[in-house]
C-alpha positions, 0 to 999 in steps of 0.5 A: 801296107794296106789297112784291110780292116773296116772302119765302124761308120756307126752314127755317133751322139754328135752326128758324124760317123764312128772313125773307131776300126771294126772288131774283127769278123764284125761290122761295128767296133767293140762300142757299137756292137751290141748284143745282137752281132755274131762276134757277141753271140759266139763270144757269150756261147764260148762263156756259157760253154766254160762255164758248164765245164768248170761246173762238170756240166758239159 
């Protein structure tokens, strides 16, 4: 069976590539994702929305 997902390749404190698999639906793994990723900004809206309804503010 085939790996289809992508290895991170983000540069690491050592130098070499990151050899971490990618989250899915992003480019990076979960350690070198950051804040600006899509998975992170749907991942913070989702919170957001949640926690408006549990506040009955949505």
């Amino acid at each position: 069976m085939a790996r289809t997902q992508s290895r991170c390749g983000a540069p690491t404190t050592k130098g070499t590539r990151c050899r971490r698999l990618a989250m899915v639906d992003a480019s990076r793994c979960d350690l070198h994702r950051g804040d600006w990723s899509s998975y992170t900004v749907q991942r913070r809206k989702d919170a957001e929305r949640e926690a408006k309804a549990r506040w009955g503010r949505g």
